[in-house]
MDAnalysis code that builds the backbone (N, CA, C; Angstrom):
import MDAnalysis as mda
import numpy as np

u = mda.Universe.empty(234, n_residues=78, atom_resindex=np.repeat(np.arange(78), 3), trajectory=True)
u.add_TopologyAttr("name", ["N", "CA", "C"] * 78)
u.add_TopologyAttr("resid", np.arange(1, 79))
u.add_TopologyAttr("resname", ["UNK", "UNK", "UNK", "UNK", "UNK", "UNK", "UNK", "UNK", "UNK", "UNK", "UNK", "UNK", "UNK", "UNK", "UNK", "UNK", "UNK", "UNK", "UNK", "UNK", "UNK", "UNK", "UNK", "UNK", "UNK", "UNK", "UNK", "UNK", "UNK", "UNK", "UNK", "UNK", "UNK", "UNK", "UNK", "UNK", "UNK", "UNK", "UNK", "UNK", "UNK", "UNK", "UNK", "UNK", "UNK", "UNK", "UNK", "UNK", "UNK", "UNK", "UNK", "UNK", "UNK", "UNK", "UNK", "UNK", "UNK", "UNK", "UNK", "UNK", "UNK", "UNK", "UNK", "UNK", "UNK", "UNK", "UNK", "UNK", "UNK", "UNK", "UNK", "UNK", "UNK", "UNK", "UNK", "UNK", "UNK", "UNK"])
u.atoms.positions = np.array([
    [124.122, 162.676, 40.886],
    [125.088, 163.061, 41.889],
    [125.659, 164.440, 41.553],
    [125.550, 164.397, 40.355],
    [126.315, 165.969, 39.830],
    [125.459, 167.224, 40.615],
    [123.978, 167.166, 40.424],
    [123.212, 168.015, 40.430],
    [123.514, 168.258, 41.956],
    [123.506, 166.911, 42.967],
    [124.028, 167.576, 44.477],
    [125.060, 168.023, 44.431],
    [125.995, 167.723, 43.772],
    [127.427, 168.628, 44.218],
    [127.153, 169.944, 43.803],
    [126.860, 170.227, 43.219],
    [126.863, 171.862, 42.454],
    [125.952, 172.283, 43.329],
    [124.704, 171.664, 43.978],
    [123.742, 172.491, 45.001],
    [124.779, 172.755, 45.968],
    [125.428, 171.583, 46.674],
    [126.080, 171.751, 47.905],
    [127.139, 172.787, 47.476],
    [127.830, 172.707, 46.685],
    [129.283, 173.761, 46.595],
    [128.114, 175.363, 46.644],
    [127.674, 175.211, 45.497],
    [126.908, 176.502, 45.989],
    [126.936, 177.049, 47.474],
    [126.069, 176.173, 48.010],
    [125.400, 176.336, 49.256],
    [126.364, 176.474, 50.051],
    [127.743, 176.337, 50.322],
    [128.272, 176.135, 51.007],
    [129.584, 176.823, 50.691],
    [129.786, 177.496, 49.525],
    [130.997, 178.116, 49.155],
    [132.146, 177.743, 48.564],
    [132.289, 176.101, 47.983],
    [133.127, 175.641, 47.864],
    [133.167, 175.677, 46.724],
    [134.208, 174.839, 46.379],
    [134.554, 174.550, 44.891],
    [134.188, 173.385, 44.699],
    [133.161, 172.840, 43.160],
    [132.770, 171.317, 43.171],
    [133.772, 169.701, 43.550],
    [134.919, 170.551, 42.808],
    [135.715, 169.299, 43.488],
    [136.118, 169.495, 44.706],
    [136.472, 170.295, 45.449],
    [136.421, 169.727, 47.114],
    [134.924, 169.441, 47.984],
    [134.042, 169.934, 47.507],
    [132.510, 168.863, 47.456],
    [132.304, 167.532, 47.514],
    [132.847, 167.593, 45.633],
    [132.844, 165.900, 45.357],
    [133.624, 164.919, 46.342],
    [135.115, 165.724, 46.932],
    [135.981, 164.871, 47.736],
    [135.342, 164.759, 49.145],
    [134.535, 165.947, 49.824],
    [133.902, 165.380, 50.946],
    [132.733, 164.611, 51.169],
    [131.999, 164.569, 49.863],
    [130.967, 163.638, 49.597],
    [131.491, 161.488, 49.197],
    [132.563, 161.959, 48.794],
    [133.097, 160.536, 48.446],
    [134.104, 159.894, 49.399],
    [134.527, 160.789, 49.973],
    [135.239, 160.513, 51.519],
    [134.627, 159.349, 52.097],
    [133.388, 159.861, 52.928],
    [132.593, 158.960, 53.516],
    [132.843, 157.250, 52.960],
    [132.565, 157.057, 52.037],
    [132.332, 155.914, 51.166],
    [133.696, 155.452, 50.987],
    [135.276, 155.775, 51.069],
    [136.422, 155.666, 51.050],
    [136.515, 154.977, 52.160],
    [136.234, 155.538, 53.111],
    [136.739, 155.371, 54.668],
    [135.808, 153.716, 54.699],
    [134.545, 153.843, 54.385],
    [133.974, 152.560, 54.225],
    [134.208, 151.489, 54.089],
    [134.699, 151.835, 52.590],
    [135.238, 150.645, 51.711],
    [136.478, 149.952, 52.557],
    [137.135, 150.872, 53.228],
    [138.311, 151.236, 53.769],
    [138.470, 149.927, 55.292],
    [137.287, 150.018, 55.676],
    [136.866, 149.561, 56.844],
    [136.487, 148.196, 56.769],
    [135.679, 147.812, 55.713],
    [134.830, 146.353, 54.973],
    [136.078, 145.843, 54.759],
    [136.791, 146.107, 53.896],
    [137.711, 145.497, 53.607],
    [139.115, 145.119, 54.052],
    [138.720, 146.045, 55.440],
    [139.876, 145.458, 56.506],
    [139.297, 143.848, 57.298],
    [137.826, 143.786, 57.021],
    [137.216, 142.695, 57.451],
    [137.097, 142.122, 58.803],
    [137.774, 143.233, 59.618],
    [137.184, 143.226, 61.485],
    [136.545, 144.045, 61.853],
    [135.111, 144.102, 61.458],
    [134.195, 144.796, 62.142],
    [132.752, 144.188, 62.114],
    [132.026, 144.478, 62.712],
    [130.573, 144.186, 62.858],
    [129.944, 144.742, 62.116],
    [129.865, 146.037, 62.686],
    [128.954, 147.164, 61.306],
    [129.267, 148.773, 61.899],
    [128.818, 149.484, 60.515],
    [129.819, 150.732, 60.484],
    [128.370, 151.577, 60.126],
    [128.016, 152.496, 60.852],
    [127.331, 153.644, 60.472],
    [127.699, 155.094, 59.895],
    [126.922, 155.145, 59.130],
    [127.346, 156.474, 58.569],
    [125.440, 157.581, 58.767],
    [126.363, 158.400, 59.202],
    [125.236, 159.497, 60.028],
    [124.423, 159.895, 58.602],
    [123.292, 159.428, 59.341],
    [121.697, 160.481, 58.666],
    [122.039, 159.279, 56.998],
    [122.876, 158.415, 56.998],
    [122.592, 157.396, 55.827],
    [122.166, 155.994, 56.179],
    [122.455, 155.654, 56.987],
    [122.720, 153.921, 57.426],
    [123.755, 153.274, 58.315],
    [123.612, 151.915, 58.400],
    [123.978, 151.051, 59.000],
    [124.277, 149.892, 57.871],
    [126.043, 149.893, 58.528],
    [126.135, 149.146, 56.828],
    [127.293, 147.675, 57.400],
    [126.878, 146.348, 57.218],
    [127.291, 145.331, 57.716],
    [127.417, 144.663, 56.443],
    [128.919, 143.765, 56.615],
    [128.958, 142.583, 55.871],
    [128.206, 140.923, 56.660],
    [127.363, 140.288, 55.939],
    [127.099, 138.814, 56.894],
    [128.660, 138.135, 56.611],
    [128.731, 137.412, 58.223],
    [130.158, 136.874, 58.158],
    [130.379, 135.909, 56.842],
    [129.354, 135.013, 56.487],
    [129.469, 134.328, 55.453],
    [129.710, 134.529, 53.924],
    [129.878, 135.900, 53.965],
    [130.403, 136.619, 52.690],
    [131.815, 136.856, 53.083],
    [132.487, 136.751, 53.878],
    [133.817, 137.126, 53.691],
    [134.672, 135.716, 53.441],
    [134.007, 134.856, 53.217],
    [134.825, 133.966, 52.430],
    [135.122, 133.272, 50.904],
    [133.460, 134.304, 50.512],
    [133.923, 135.224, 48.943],
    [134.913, 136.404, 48.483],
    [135.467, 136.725, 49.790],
    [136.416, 138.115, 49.474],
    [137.924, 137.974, 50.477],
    [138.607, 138.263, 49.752],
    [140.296, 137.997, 50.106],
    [140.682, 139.354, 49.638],
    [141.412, 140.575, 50.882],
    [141.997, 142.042, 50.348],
    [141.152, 142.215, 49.412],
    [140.220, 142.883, 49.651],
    [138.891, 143.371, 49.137],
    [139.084, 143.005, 47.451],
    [139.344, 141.846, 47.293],
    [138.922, 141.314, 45.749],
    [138.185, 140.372, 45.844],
    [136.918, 139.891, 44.747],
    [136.377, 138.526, 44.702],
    [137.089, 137.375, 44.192],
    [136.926, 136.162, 45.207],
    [137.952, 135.289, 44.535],
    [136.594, 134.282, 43.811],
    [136.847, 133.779, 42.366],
    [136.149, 132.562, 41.806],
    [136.479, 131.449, 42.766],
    [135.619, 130.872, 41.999],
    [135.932, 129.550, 42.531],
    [137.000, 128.889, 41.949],
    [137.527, 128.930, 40.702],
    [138.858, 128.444, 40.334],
    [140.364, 129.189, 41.413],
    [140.149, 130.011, 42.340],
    [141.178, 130.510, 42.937],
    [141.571, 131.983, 42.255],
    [141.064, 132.201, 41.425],
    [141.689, 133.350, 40.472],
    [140.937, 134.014, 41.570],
    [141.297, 135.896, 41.379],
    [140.689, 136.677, 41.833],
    [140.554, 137.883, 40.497],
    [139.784, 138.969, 40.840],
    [139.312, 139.877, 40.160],
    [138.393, 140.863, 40.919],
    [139.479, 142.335, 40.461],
    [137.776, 143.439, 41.522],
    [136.782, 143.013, 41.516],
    [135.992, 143.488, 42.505],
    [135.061, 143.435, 42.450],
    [134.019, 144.025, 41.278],
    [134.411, 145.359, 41.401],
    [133.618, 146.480, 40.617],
    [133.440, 145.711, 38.944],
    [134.585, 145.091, 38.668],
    [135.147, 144.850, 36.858],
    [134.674, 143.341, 36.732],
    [133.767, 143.850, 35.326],
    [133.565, 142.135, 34.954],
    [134.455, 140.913, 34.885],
])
């Protein structure tokens, strides 16, 4: 990912970190969206088409995974 940001800032005049922030944007707004958990599916241009199946959102409560004991924990963290 590094190697695109530094092409793109190049290419484009910027500075790597406001690069990195319009490259990770996208994926914010995403996460942003999934985890509001009313939508069908969300495209993102020239990448995909990106859907949760309804039957996964009753593994996820405010975008955390819940166990099966009731506990919850990010997702991302073991």
């Amino acid at each position: 990912m590094d190697k695109l940001i530094k092409k793109l800032a190049k290419k484009y005049k910027l500075s790597e970190f406001k690069t990195e922030l319009i490259i990770k944007s996208q994926f914010s707004l995403l996460k942003n969206i999934i985890e509001g958990g009313d939508f069908e599916s969300t495209r993102i241009k020239h990448l995909g088409m990106f859907t949760v199946k309804k039957n996964r959102f009753k593994y996820y409560k405010n975008g955390r995974r819940r166990k099966e004991g009731g506990s919850s924990k990010d997702v991302g963290n073991p």
